[in-house]
C-alpha positions as CSV (number, residue, x, y, z in Angstrom):
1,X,2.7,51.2,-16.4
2,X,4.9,52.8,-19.0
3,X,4.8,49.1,-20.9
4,X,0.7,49.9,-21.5
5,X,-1.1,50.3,-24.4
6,X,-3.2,52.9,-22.0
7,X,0.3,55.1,-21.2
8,X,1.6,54.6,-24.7
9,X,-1.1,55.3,-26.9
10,X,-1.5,58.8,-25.5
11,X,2.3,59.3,-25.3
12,X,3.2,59.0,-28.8
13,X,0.1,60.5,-29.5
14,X,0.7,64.0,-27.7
15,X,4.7,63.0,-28.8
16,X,3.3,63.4,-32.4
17,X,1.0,66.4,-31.8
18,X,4.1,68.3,-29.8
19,X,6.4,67.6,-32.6
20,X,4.0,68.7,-35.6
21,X,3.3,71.8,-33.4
22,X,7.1,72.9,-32.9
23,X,7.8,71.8,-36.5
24,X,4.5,74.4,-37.8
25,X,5.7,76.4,-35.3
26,X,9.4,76.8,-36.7
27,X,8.3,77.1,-40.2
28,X,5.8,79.6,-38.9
29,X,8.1,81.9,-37.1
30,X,10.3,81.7,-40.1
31,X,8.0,82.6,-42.4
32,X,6.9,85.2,-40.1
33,X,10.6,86.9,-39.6
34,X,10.7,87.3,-43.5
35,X,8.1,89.1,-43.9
36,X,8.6,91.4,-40.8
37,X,11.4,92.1,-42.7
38,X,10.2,92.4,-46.2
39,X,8.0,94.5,-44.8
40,X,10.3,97.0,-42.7
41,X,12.4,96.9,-46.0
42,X,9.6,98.4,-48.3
43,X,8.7,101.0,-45.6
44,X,12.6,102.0,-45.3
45,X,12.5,101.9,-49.0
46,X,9.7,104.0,-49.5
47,X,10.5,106.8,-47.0
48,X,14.3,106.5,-48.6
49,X,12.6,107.6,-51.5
50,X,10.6,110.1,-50.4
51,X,13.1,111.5,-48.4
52,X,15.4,111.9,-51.4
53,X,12.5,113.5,-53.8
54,X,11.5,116.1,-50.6
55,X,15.0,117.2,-50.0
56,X,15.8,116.8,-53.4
57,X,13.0,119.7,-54.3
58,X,14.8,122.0,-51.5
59,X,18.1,121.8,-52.4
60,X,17.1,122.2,-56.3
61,X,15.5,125.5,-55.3
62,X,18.4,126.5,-53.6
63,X,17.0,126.2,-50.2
64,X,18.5,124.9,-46.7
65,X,17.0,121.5,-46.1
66,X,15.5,121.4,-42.7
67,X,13.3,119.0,-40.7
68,X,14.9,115.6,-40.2
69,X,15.0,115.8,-36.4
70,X,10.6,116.2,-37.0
71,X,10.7,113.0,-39.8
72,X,12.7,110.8,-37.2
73,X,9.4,111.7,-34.8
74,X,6.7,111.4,-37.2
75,X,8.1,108.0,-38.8
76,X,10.1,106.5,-35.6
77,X,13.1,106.0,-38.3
78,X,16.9,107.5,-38.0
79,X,17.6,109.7,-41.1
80,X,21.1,109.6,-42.2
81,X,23.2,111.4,-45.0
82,X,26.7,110.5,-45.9
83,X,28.8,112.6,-48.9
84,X,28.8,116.3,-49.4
85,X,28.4,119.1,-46.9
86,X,24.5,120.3,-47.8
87,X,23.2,120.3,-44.7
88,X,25.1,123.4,-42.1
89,X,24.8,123.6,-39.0
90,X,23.6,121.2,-36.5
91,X,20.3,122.3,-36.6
92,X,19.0,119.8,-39.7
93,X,19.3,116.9,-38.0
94,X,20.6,114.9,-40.3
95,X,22.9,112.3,-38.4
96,X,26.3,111.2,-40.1
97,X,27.1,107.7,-41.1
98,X,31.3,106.8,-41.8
99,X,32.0,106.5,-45.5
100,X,33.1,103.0,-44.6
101,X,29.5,101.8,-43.8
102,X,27.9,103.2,-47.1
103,X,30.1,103.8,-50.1
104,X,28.5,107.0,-51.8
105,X,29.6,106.2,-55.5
106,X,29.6,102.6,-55.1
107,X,25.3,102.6,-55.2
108,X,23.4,101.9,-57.7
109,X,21.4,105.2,-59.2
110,X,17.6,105.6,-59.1
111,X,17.6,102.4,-56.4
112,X,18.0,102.0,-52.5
113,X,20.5,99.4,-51.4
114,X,19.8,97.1,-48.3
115,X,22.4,97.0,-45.4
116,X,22.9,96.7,-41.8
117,X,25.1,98.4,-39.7
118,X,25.6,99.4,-35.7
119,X,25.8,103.4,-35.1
120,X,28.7,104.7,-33.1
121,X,26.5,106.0,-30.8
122,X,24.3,103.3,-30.5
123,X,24.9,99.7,-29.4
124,X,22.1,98.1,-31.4
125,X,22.2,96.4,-34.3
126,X,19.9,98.2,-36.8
127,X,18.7,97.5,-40.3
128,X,18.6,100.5,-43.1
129,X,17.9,101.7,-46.8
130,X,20.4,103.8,-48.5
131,X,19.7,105.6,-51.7
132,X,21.9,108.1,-54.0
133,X,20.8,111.9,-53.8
134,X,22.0,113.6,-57.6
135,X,21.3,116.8,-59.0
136,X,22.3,118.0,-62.1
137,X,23.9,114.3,-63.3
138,X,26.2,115.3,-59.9
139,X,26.1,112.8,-57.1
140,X,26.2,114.6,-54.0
141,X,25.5,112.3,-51.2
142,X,23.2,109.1,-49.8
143,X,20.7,109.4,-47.7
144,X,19.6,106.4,-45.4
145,X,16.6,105.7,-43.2
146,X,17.1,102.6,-40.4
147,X,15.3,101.5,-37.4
148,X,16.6,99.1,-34.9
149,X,16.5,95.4,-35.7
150,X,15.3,94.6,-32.2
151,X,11.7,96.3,-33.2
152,X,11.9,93.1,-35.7
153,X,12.2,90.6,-33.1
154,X,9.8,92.1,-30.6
155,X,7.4,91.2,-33.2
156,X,9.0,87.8,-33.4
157,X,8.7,87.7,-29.5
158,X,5.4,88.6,-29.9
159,X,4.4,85.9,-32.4
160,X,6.4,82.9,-29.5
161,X,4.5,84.2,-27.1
162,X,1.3,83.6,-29.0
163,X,2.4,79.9,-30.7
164,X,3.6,78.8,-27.1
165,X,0.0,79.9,-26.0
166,X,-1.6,78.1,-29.1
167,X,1.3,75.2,-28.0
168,X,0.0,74.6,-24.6
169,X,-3.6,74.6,-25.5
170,X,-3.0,72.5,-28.6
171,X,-1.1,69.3,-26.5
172,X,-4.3,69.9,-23.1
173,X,-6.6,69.8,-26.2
174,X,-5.0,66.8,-27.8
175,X,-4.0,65.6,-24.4
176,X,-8.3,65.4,-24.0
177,X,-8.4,63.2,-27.0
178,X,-5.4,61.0,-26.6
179,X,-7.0,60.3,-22.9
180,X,-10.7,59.5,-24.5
181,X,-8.9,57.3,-27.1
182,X,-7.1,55.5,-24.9
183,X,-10.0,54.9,-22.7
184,X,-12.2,53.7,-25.2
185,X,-9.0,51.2,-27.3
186,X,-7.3,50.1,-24.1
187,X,-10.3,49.4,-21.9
188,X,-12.1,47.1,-24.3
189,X,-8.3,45.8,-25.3
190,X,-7.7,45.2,-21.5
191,X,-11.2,43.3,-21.3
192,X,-10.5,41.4,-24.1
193,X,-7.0,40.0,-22.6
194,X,-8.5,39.2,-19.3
195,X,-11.1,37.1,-21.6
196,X,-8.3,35.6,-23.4
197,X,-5.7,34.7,-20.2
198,X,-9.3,32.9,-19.1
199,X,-10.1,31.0,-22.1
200,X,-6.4,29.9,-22.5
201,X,-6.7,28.6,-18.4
202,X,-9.7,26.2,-20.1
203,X,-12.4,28.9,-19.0
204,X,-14.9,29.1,-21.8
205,X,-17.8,30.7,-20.2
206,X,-16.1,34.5,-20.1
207,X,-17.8,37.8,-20.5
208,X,-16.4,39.6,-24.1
209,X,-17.3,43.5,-23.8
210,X,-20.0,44.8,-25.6
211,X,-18.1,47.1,-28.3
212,X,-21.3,49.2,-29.7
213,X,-18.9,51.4,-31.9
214,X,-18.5,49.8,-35.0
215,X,-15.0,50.2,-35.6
216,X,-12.0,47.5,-35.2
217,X,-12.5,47.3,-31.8
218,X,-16.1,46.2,-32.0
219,X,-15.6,43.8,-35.2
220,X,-12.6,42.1,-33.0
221,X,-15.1,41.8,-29.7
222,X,-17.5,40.5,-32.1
223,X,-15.2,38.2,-33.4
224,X,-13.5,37.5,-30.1
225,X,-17.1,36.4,-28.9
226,X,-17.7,33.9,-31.7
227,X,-14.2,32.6,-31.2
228,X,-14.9,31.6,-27.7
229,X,-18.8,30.7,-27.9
230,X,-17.1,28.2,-30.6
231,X,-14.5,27.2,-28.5
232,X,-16.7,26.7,-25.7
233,X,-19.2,24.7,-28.1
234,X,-15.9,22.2,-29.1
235,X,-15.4,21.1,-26.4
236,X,-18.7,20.4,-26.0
237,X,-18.2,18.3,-28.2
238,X,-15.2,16.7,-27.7
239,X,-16.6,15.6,-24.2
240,X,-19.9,14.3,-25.9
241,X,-17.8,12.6,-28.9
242,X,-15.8,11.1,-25.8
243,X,-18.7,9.8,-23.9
244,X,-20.5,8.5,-27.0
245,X,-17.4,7.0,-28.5
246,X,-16.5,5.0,-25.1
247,X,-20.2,3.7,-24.9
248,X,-20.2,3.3,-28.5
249,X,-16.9,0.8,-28.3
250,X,-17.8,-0.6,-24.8
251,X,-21.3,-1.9,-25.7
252,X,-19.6,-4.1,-28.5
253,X,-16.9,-5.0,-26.5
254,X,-19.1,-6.2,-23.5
255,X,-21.0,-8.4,-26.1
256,X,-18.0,-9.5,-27.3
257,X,-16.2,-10.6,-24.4
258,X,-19.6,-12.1,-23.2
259,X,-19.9,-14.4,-25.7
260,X,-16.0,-15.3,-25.5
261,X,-16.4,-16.1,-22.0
262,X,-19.4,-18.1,-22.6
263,X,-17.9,-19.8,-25.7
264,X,-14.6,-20.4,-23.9
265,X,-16.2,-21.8,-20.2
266,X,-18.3,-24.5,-22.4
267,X,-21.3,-22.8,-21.2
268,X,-23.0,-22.8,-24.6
269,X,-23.2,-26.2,-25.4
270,X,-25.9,-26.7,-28.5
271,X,-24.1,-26.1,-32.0
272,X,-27.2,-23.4,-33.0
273,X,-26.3,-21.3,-29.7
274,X,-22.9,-21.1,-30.4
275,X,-23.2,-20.6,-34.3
276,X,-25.6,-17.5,-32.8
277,X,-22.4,-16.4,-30.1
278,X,-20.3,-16.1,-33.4
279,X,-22.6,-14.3,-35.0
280,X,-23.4,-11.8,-33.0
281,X,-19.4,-11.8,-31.9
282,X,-18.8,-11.0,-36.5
283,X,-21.5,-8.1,-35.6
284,X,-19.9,-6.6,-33.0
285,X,-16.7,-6.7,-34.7
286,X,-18.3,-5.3,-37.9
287,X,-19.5,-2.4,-35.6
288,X,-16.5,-2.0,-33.9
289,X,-14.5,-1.6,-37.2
290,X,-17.2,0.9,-38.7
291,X,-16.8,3.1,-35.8
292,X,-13.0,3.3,-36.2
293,X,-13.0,3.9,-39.8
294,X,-15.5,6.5,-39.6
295,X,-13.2,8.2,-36.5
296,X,-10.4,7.7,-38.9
297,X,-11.5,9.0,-42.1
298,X,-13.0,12.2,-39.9
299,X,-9.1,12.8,-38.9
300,X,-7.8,12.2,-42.5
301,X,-10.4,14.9,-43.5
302,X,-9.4,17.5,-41.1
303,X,-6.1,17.0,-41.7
304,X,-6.6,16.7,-45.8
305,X,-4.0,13.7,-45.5
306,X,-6.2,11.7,-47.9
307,X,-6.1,10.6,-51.4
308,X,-9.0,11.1,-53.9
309,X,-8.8,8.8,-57.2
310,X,-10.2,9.9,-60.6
311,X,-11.5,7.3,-62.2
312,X,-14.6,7.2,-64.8
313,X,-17.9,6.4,-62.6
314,X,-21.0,5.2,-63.7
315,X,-23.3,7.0,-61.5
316,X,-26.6,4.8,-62.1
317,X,-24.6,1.4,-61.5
318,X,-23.2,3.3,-58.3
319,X,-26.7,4.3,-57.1
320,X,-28.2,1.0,-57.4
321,X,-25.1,-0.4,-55.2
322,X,-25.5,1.8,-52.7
323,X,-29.8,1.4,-52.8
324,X,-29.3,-2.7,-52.9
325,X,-27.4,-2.3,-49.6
326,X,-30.0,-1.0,-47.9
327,X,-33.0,-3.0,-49.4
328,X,-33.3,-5.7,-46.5
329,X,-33.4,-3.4,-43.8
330,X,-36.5,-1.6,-45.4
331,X,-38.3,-5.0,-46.2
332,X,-38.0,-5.6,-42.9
333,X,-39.0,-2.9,-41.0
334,X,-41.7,-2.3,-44.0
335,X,-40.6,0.9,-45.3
336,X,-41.1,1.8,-48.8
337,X,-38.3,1.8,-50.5
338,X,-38.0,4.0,-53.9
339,X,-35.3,4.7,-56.4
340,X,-35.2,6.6,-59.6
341,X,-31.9,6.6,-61.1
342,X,-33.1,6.1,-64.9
343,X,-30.4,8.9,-66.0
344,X,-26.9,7.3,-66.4
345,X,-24.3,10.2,-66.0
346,X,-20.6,8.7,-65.9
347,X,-18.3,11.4,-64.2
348,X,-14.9,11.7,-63.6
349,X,-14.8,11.3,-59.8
350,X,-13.9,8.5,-56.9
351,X,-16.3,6.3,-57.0
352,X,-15.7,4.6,-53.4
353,X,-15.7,8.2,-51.8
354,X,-19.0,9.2,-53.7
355,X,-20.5,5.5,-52.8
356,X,-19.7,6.4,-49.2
357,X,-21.6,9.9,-49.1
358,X,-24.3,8.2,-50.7
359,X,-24.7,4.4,-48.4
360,X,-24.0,7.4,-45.4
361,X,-27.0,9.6,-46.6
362,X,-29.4,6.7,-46.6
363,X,-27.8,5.2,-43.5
364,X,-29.1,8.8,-41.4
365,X,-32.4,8.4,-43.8
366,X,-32.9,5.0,-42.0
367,X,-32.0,6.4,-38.9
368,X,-34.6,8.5,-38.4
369,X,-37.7,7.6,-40.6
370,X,-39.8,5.3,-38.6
371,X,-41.1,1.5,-39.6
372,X,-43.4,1.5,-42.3
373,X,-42.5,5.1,-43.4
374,X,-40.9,6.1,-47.3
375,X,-37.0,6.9,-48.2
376,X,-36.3,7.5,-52.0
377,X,-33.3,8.0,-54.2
378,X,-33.0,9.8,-57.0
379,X,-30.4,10.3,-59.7
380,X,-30.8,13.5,-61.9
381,X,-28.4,14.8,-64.9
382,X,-28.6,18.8,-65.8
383,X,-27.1,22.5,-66.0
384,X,-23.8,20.4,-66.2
385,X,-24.3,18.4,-62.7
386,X,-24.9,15.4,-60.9
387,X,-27.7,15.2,-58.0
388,X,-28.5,12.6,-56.0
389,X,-31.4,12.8,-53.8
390,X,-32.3,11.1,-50.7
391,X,-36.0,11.5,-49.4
392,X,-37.6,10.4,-45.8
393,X,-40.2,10.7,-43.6
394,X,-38.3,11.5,-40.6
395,X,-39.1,14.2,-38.2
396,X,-37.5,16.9,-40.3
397,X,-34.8,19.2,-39.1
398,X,-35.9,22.8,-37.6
399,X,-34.1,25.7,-39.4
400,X,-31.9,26.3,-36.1
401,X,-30.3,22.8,-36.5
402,X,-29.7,22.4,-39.9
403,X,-25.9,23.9,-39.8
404,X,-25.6,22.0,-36.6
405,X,-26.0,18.2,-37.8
406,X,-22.8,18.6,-40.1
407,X,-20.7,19.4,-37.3
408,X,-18.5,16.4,-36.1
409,X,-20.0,14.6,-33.2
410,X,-23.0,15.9,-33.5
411,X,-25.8,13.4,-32.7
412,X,-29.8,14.3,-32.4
413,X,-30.7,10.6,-31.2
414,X,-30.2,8.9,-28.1
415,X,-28.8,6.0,-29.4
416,X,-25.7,6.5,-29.1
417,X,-25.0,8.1,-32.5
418,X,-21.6,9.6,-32.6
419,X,-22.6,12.4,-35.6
420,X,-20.0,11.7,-37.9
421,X,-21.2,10.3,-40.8
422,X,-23.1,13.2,-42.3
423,X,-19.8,15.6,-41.3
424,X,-17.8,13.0,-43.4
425,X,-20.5,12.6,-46.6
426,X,-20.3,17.1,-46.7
427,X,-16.3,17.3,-46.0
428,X,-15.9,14.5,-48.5
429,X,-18.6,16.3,-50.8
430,X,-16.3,19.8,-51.0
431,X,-13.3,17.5,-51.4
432,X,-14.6,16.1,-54.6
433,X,-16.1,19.4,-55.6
434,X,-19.1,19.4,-54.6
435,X,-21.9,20.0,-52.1
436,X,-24.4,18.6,-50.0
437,X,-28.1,20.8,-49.5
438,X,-30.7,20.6,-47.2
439,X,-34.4,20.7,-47.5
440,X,-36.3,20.1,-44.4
441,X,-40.0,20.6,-43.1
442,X,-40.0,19.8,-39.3
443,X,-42.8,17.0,-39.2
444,X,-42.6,16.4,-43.1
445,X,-39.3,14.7,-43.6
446,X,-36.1,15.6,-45.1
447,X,-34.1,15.9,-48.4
448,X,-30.6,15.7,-48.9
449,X,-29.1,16.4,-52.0
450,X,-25.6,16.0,-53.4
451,X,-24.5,17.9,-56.1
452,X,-21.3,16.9,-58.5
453,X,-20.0,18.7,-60.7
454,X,-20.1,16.2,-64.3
């Protein structure tokens, strides 16, 4: 539990919320103790000051100052007065401070000094504002106004209770969130790693949550999804390419080891029979090898463990190679048979690998356009590239399939095609720089076009 992204999130969440709270709370205290105090300083100041200017006035006139005892009630404040005897009698109520506390010609004139000090008759600790009383250029005494500093930190008490209040509904607030949060990151999260521990068990067909949100989350369930709908549609393929590969090599094979046997047991006897056995044995073998090199040069690809020559090409003399190859194959099934290649481009390229894309576009353009149908090839020159164009009369491609027939073992027709040449002619196409387009028209026929760079 404590290991979860569901406990964990939330934790260090509400950890980081607590701790920014104390820390604003700390700062806000602090800032809140200075100014209490600043404040309680200016107020001591400015009833030190008016207590020296009022009793000041009295004494100038040569009266007896009276009515401290009625100040300390009206303002809350102690009154002090430390130096010489101005005030007889008890009856002022002026309270006495030891000269050791407040030094009486030590102050600054015209100004009231800071200080703290505890009474003899009090035990708190209190905070005060002395200032000089002079009369005819003759310092005669201080007077001071205090009050307690614990009035100061029942303010600050005041203010705790108030941040821990703020506190505790901050973290139930953020506590709220951090819950939410985690609900809606660790569920789909959780979801997500049940989908995985499936898929990596072999178990394609899972159920990816539906992340509506838009955020990471979604993007990675979207993503997540693709990964395994591809997954699931590899090896798809891998078992089709498996099935079509062993009926693609057993079919030769059979033929080949029934002629062997045939050959071998002196059951073909005429010289024109067995001249046919070794020919149809060469074809077989022929096949055999295309099949491999095809498989190979679809795992050189993959694994870019290939070499690519550059070499100066002549593209028209390579076009009419590749177009001769195919020309007794469209006399005999009656299928007319065009080229255009006037233009002769010569590019810096390998010619074998572009000669393969090339015999393997015509070879799917056989494939699928029907006796007595039309395949072309073209050769065109401009806006600094190559094309070559191949044109049938197949069945076209719909638009749904057109990203599908490039992918390795891919095969539309049941007979027996594995799908890898036209994944070879476009991996070997963007290893030479190039491309391979599609223009199809289901019902209409096809065109494939590679384009080189010149």
């Amino acid at each position: 539990m404590f290991r979860s992204l569901r406990f964990r999130l939330p934790a260090l969440f509400l950890a980081g919320i607590a701790l920014a709270l104390l820390i604003a709370s700390a700062v806000a205290l602090r800032l809140f103790q200075d100014y209490a105090r600043e404040q309680s300083v200016r107020e001591l100041q400015r009833e030190a000051a008016g207590l020296t200017q009022l009793f000041g006035e009295q004494i100038g006139k040569g009266a007896q100052p009276y009515g401290a005892r009625a100040l300390e009630r009206t303002t809350g404040d102690r009154i002090y007065y430390v130096g010489q005897s101005l005030f007889p009698g008890e009856n002022s109520g002026f309270r006495q401070l030891p000269l050791n506390i407040v030094d009486v010609n030590a102050l600054p004139a015209g100004r009231g000094t800071v200080f703290e000090f505890t009474p003899v008759d009090d035990d708190r600790r209190y905070l005060g504002v002395a200032r000089p009383f002079e009369e005819n250029n003759v310092r005669w005494g201080v007077f001071a106004v205090a009050k307690p500093r614990a009035e100061l930190q029942a303010q600050w008490v005041t203010l705790l209770q108030r941040l821990a209040f703020g506190i505790v509904g901050g973290l139930l607030v953020a506590a709220g969130l951090a819950l939410y949060l985690s609900r809606r990151i660790s569920g789909p999260m959780r979801q997500l790693a049940v989908a995985a521990d499936q898929i990596a068990q072999g178990s394609y067909d899972v159920v990816i949550p539906d992340v509506p949100s838009g955020d990471e989350i979604g993007h990675l369930a979207d993503r997540f999804r693709e990964m395994a709908e591809r997954l699931a549609e590899a090896d798809e393929r891998e078992r089709s390419f498996l099935m079509s590969v062993s009926h693609e090599l057993r079919t030769p094979l059979t033929a080949i080891r029934g002629h062997v046997d045939a050959l071998r047991e002196g059951v073909v006897e005429d010289p024109e029979l067995r001249s046919e056995s070794l020919d149809v044995i060469a074809l077989e073998a022929d096949r055999l090898s295309r099949l491999v090199g095809d498989i190979l040069d679809l795992a050189k690809l993959d694994a870019h463990r290939f070499t690519l020559l550059q070499e100066e090409v002549d593209m028209q003399a390579l076009c009419e190679q590749a177009y001769t190859a195919f020309s007794e194959e469209a006399r005999r099934r009656a299928i007319d048979y065009q080229r255009d290649v006037e233009a002769r481009p010569v590019i810096v390229t390998d010619g074998d690998r572009v000669l393969q894309i090339i015999s393997n576009l015509l070879q799917n353009a056989f494939r699928w356009t029907p006796d007595g149908g039309r395949i072309g090839l073209s050769l065109e020159h401009a806006n600094g590239n190559v094309r070559v164009a191949v044109d049938d009369t197949g069945p076209g491609i719909n638009p749904d399939e057109r990203e599908r027939i490039f992918r390795p073992f891919v095969s539309q027709d049941g007979a027996g095609g594995t799908g890898l040449g036209l994944a070879i002619a476009r991996e070997l196409a963007a290893a030479l720089g190039g491309r391979i387009d599609l223009e199809s028209e289901p019902g209409r026929g096809s065109r494939f076009l590679l384009v080189l760079p010149s």
